[in-house]
C-alpha positions as CSV (number, residue, x, y, z in Angstrom):
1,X,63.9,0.9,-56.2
2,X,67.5,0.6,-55.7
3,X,69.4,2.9,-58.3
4,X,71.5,0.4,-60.1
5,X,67.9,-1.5,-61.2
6,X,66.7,1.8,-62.3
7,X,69.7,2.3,-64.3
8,X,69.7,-1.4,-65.9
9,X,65.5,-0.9,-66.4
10,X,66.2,3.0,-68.6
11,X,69.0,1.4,-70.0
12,X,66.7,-1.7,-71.3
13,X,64.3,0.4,-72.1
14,X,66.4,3.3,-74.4
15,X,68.3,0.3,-75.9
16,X,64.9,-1.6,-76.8
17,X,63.3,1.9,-78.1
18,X,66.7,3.0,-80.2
19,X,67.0,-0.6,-81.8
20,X,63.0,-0.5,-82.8
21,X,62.8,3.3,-84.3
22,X,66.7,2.2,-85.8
23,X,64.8,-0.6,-87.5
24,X,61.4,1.2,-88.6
25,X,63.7,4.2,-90.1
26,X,65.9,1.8,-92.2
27,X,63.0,-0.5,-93.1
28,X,62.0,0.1,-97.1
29,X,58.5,1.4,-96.1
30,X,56.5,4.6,-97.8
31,X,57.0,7.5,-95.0
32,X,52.8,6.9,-93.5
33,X,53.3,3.5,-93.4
34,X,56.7,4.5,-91.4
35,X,54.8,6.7,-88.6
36,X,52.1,4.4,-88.0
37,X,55.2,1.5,-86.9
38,X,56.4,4.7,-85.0
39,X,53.6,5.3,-83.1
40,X,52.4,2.1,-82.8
41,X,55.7,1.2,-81.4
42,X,55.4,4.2,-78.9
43,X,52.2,2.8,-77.9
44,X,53.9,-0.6,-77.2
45,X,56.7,0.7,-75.4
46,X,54.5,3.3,-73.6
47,X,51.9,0.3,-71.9
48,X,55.2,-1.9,-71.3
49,X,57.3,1.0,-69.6
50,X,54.0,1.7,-67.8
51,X,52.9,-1.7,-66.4
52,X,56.3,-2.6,-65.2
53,X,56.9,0.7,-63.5
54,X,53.6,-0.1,-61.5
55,X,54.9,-3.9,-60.8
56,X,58.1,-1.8,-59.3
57,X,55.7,0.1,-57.4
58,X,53.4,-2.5,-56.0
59,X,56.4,-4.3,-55.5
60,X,58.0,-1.2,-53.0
61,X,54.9,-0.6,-51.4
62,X,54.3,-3.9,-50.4
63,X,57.9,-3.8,-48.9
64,X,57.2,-0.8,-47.0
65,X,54.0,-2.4,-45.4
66,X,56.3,-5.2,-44.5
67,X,59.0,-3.1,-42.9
68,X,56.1,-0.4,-41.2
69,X,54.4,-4.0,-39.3
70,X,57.3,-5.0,-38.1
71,X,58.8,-1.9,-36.8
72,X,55.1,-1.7,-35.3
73,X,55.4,-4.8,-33.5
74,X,58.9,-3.6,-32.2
75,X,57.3,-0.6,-30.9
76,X,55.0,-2.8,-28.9
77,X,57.4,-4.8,-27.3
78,X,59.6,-2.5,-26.2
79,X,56.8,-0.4,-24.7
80,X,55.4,-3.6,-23.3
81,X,59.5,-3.9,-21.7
82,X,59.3,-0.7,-20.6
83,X,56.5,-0.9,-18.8
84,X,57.4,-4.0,-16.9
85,X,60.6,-3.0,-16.0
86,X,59.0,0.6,-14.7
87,X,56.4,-1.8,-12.3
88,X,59.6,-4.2,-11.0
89,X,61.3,-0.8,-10.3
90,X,58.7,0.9,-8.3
């Protein structure tokens, strides 16, 4: 993951947390009622930070494959080059 996308996705994500607890805290609720939003938005957040970190990660990995099959295949022909050029020259 490049850094600047990490950056923008923790900056998303602190902003998105620090605007909902902001909210809960200045909300007129009894303090119980309070920490369930808390932890119920934790929860939230939690699943949310957790599913799109594993999209990210799919998303690499997938890349990687990509990038391991091709410099595969490159490997092949050049050997393939190699040896032909070995046969002309002997």
């Amino acid at each position: 993951m490049k850094k600047g996308t990490r950056n923008a996705l923790l900056g998303f994500i602190a902003g998105a947390a620090a605007g909902t607890l902001t909210g809960i805290l200045v909300a007129p609720d009894k303090g119980e009622k309070t920490r369930k939003k808390i932890g119920k938005k934790v929860k939230d957040t939690s699943k949310e930070v957790t599913e799109t970190l594993g999209e990210k990660v799919d998303y690499v990995k997938e890349k990687l494959n990509e990038v391991i099959d091709e410099m595969r295949t490159k490997k092949e022909e050049v050997e393939k080059e190699v040896k032909e050029k070995a046969k002309a020259g002997a």
